[in-house]
N, CA, C and O atoms as a Tripos MOL2 file, in Angstrom:
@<TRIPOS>MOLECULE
protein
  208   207    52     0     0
PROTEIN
NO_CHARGES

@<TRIPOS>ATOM
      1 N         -50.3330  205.8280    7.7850 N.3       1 UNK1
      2 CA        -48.9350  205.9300    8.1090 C.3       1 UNK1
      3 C         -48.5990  204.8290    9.1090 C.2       1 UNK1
      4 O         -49.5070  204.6270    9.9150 O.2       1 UNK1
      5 N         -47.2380  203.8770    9.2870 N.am      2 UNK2
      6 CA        -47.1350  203.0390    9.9130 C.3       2 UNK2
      7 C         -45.6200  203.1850   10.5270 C.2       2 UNK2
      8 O         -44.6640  203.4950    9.8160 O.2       2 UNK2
      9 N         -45.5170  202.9190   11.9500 N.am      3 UNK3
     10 CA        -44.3260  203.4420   12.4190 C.3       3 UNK3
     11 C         -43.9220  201.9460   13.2650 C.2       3 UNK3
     12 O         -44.7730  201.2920   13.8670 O.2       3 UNK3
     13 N         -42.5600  201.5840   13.1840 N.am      4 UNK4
     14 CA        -41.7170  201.1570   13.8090 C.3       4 UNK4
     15 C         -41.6860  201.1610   15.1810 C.2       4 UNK4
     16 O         -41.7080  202.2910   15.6700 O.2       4 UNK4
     17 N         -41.6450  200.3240   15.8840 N.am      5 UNK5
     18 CA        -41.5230  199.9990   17.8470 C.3       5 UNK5
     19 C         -40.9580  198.7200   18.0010 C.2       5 UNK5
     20 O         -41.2790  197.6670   17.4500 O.2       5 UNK5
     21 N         -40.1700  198.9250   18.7340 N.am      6 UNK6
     22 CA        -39.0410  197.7960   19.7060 C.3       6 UNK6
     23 C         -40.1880  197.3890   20.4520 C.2       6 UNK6
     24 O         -41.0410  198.2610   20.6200 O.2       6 UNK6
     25 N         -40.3770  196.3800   20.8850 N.am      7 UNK7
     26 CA        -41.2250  195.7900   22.4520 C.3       7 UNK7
     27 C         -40.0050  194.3190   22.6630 C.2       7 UNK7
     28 O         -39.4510  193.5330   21.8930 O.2       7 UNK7
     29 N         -40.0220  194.5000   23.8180 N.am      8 UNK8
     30 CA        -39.6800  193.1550   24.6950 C.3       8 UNK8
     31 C         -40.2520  192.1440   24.2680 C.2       8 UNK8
     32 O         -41.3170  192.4190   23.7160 O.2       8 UNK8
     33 N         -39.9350  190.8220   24.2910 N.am      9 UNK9
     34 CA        -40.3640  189.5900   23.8480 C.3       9 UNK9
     35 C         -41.4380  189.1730   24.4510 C.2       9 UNK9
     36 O         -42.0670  188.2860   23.8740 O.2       9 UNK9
     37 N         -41.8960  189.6260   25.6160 N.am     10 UNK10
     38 CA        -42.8650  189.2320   26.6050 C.3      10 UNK10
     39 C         -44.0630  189.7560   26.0280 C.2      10 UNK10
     40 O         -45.0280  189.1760   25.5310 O.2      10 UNK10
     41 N         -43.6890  191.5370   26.2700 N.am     11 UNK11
     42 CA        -44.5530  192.1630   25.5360 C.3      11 UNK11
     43 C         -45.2390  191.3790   24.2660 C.2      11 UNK11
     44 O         -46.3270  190.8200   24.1280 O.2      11 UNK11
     45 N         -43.9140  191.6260   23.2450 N.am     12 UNK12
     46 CA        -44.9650  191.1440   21.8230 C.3      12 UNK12
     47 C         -45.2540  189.6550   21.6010 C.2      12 UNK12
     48 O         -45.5330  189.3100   20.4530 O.2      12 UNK12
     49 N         -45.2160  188.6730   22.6400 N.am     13 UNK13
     50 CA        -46.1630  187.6530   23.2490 C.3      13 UNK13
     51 C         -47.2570  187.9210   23.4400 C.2      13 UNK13
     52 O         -48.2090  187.4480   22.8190 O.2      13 UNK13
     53 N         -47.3110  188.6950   24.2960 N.am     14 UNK14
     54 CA        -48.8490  189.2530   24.6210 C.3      14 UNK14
     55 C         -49.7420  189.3050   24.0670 C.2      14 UNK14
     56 O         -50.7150  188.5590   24.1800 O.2      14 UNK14
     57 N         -49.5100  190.8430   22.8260 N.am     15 UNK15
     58 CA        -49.7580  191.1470   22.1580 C.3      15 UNK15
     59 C         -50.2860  190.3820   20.9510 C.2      15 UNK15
     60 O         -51.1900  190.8210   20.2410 O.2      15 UNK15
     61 N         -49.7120  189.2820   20.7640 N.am     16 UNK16
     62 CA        -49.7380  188.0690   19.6590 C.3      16 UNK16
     63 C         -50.8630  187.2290   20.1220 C.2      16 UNK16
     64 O         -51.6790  186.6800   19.3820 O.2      16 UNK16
     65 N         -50.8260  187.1670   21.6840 N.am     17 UNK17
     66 CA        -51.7910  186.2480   21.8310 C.3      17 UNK17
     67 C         -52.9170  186.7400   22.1220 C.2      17 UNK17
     68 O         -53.6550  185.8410   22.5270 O.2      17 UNK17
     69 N         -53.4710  187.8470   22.1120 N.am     18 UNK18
     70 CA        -54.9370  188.4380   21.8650 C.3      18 UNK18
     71 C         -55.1340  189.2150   20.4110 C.2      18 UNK18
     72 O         -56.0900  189.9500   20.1660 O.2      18 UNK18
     73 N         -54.2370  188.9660   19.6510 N.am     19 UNK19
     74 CA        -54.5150  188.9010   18.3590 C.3      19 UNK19
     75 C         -55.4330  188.3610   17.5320 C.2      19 UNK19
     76 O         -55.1780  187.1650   17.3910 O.2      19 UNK19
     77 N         -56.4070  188.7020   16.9080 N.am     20 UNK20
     78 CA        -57.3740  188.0800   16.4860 C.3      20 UNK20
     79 C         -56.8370  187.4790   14.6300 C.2      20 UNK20
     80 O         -55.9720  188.1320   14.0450 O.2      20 UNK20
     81 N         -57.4340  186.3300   13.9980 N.am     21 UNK21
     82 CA        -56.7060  185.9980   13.1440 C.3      21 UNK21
     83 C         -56.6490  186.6650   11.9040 C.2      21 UNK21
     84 O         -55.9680  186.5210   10.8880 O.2      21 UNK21
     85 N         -57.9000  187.7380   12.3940 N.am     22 UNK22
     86 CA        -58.6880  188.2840   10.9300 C.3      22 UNK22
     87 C         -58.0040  189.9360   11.2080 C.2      22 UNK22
     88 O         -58.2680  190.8660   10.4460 O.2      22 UNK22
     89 N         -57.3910  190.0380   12.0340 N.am     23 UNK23
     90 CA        -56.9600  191.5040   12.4920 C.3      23 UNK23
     91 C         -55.6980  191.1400   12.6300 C.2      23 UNK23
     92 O         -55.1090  190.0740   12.4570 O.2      23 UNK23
     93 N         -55.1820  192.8340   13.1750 N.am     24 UNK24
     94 CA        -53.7160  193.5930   13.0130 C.3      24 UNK24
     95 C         -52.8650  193.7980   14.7740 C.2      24 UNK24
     96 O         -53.1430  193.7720   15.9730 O.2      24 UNK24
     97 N         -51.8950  193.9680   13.9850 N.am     25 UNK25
     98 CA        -50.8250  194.0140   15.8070 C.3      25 UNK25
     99 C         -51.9390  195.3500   15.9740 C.2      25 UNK25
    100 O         -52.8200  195.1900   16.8190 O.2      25 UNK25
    101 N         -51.9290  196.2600   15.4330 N.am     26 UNK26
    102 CA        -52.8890  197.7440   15.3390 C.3      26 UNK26
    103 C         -54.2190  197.2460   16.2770 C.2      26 UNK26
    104 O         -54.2420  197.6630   17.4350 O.2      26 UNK26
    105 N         -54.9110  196.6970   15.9890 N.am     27 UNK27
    106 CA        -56.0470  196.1920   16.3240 C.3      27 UNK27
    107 C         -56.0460  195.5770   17.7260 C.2      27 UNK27
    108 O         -56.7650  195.8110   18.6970 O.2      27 UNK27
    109 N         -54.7310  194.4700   17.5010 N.am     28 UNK28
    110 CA        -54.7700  194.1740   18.8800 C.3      28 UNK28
    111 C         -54.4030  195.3170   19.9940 C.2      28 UNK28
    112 O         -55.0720  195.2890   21.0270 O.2      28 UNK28
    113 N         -53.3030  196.4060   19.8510 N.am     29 UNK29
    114 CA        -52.9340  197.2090   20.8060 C.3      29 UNK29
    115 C         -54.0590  198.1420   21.0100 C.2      29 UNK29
    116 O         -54.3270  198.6830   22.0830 O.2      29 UNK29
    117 N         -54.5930  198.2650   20.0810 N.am     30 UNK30
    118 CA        -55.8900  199.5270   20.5880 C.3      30 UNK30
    119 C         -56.8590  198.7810   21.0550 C.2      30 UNK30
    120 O         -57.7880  199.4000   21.5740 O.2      30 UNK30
    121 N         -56.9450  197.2940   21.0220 N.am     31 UNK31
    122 CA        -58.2240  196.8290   22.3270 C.3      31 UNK31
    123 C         -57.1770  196.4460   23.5990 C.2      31 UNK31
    124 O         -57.7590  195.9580   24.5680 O.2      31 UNK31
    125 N         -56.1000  196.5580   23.6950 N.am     32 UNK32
    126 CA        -55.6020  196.6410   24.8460 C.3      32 UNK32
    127 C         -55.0380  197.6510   25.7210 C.2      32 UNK32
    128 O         -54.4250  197.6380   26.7890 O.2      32 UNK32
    129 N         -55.5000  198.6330   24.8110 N.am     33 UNK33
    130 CA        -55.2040  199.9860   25.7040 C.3      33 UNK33
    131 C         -56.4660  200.7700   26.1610 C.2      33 UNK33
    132 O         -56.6150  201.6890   26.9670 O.2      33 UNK33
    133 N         -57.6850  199.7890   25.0240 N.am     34 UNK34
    134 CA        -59.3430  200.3860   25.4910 C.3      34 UNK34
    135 C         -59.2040  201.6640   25.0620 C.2      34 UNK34
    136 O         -59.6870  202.5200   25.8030 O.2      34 UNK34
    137 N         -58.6220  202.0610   23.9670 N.am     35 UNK35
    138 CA        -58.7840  203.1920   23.4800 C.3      35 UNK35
    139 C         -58.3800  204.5260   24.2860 C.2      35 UNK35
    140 O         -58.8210  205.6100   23.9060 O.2      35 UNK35
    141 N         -57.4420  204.4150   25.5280 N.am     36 UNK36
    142 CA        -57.1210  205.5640   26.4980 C.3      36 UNK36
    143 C         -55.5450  205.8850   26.2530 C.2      36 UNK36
    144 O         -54.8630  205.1370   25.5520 O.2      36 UNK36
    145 N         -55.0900  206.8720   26.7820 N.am     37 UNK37
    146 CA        -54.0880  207.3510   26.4760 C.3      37 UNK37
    147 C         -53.0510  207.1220   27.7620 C.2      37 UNK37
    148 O         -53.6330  206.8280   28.8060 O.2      37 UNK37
    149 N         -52.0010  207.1890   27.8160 N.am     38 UNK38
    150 CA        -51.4480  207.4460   29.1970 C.3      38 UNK38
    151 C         -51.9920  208.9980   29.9940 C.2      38 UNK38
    152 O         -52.1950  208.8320   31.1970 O.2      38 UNK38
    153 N         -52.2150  210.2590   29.5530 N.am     39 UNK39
    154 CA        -52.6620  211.0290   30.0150 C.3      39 UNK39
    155 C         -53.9270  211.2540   30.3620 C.2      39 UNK39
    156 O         -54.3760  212.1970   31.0130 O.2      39 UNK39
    157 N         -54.7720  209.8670   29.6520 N.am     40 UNK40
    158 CA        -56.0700  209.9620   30.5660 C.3      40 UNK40
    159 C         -56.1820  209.5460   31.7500 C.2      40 UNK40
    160 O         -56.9300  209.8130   32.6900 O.2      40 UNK40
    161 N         -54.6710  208.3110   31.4460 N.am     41 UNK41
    162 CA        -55.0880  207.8440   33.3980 C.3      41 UNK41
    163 C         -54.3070  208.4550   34.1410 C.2      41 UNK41
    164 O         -54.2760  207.9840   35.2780 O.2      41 UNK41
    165 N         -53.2930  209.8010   33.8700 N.am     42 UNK42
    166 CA        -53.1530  209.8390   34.7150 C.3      42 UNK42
    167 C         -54.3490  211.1160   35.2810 C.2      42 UNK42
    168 O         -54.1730  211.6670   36.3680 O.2      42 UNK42
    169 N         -55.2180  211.3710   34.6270 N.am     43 UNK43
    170 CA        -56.1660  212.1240   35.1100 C.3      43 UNK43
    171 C         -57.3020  211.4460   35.7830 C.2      43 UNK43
    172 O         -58.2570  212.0980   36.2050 O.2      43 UNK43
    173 N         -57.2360  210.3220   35.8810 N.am     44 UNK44
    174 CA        -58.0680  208.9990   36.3290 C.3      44 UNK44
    175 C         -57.4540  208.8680   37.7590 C.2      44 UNK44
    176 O         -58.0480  208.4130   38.7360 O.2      44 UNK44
    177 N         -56.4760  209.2270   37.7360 N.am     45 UNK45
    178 CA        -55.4920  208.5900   38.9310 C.3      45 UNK45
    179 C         -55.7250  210.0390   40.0740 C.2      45 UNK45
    180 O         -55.9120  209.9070   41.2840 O.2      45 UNK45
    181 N         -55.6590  211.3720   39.3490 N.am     46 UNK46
    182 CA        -56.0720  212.4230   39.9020 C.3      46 UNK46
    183 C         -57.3980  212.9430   40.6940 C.2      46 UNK46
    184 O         -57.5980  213.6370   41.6910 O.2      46 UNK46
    185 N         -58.0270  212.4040   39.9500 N.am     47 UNK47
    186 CA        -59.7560  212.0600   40.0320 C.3      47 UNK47
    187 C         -59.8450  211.4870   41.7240 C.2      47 UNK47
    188 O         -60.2330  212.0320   42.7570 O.2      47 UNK47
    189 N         -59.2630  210.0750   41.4080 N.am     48 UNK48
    190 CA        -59.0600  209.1390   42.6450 C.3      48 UNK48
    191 C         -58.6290  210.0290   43.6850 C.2      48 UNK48
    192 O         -59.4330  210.3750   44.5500 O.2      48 UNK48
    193 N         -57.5540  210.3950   43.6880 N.am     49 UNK49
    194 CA        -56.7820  211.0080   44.6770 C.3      49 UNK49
    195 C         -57.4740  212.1810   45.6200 C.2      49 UNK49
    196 O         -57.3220  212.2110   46.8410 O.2      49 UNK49
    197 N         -58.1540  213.0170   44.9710 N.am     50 UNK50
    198 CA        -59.0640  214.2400   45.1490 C.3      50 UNK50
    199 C         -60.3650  213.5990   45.8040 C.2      50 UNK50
    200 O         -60.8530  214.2570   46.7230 O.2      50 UNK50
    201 N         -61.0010  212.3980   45.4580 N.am     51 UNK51
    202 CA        -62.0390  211.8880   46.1480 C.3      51 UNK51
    203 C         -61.6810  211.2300   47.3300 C.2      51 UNK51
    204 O         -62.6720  210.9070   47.9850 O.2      51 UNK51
    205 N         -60.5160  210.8920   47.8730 N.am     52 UNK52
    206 CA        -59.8680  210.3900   48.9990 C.3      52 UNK52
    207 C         -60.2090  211.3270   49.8230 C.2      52 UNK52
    208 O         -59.8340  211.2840   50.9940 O.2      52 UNK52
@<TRIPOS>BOND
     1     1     2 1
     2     2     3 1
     3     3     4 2
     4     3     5 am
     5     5     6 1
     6     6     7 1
     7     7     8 2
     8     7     9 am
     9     9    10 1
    10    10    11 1
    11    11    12 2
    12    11    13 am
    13    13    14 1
    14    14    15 1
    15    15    16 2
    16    15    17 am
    17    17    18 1
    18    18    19 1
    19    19    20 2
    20    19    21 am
    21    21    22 1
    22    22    23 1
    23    23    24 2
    24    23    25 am
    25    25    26 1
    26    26    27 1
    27    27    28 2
    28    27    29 am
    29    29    30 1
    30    30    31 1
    31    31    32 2
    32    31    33 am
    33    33    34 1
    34    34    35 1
    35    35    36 2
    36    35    37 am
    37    37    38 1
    38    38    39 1
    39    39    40 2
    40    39    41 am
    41    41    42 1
    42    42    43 1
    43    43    44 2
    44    43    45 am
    45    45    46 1
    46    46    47 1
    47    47    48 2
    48    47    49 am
    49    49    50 1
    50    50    51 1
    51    51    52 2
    52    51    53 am
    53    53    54 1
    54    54    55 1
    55    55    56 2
    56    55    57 am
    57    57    58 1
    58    58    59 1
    59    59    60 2
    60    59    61 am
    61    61    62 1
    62    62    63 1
    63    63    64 2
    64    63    65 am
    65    65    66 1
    66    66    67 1
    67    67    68 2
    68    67    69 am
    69    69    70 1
    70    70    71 1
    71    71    72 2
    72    71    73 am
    73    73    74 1
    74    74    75 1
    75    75    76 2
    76    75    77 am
    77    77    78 1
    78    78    79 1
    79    79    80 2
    80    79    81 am
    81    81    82 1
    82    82    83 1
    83    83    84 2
    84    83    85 am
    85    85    86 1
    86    86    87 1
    87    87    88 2
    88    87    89 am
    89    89    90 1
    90    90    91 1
    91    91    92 2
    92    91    93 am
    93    93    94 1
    94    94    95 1
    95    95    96 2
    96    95    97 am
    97    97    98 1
    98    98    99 1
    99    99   100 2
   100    99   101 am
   101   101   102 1
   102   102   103 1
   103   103   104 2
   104   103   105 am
   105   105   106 1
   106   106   107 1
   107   107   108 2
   108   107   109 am
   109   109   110 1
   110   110   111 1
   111   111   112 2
   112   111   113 am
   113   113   114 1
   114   114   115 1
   115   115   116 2
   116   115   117 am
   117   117   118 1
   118   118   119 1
   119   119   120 2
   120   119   121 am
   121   121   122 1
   122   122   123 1
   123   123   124 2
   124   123   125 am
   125   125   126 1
   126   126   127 1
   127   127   128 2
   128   127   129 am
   129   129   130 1
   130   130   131 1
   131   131   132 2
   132   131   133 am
   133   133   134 1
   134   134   135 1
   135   135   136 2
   136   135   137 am
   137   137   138 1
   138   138   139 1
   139   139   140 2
   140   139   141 am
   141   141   142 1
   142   142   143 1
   143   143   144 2
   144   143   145 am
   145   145   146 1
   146   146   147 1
   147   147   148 2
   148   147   149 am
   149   149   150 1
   150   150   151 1
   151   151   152 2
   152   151   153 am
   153   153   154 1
   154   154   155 1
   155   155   156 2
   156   155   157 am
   157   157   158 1
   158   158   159 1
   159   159   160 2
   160   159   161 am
   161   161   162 1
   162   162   163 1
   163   163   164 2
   164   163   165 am
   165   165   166 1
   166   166   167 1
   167   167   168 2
   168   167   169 am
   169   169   170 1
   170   170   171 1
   171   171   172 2
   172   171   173 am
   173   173   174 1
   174   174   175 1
   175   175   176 2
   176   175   177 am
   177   177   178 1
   178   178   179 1
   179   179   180 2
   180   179   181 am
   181   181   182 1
   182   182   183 1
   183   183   184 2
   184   183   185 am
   185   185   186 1
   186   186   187 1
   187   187   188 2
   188   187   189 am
   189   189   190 1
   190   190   191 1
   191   191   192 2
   192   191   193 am
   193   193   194 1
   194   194   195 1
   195   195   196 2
   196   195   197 am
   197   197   198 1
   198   198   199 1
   199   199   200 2
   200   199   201 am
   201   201   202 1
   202   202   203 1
   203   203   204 2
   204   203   205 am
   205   205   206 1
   206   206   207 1
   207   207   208 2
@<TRIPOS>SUBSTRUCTURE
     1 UNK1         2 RESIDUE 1 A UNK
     2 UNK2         6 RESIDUE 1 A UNK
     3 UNK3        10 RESIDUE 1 A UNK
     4 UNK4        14 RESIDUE 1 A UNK
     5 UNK5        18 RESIDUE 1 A UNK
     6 UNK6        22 RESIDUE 1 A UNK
     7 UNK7        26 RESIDUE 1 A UNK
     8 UNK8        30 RESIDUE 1 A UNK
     9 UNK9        34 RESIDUE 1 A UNK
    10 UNK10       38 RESIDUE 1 A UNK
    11 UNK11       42 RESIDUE 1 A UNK
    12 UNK12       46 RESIDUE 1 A UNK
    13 UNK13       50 RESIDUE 1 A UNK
    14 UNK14       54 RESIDUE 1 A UNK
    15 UNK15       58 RESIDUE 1 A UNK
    16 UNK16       62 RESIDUE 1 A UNK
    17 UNK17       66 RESIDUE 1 A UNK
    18 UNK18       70 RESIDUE 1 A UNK
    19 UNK19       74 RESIDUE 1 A UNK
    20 UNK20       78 RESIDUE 1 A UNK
    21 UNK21       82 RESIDUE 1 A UNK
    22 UNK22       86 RESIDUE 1 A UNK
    23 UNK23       90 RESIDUE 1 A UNK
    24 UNK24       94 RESIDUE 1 A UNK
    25 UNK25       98 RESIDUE 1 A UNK
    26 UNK26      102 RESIDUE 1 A UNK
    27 UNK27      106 RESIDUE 1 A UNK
    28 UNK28      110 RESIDUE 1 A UNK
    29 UNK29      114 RESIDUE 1 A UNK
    30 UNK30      118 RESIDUE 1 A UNK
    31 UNK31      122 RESIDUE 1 A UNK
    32 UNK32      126 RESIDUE 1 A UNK
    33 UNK33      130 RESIDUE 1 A UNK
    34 UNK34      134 RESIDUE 1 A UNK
    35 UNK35      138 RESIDUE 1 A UNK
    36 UNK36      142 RESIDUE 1 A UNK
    37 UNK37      146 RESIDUE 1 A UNK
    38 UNK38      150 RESIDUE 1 A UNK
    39 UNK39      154 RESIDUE 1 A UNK
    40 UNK40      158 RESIDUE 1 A UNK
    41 UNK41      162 RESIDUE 1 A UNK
    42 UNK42      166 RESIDUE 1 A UNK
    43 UNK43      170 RESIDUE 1 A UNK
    44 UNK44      174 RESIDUE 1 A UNK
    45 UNK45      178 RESIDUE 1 A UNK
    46 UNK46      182 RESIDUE 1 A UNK
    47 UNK47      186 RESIDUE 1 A UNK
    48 UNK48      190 RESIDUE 1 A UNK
    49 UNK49      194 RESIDUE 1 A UNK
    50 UNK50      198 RESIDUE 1 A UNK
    51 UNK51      202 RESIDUE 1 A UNK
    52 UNK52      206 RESIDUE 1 A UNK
């Protein structure tokens, strides 16, 4: 299934330029997110906070 997203021009610069030639915008965003979610960091961020 493939879904539609707006990004900023900067953004999908970015994105373009760690694009590999043999791979996908797909490919590139999931090695730039390292495979984590926003709700993992913010449990990452919780983690931190509690060890302070």
């Amino acid at each position: 299934m493939s879904h539609q997203s707006r990004l900023e021009n900067d953004v999908y610069e970015r994105i373009k330029a760690t694009k590999r030639d043999d791979g996908s915008f797909s490919d590139a965003v999931d090695r730039l997110i390292g495979g984590r979610s926003l709700h993992n960091l913010r449990d990452v961020s919780n983690d931190a906070e509690s060890a302070a």
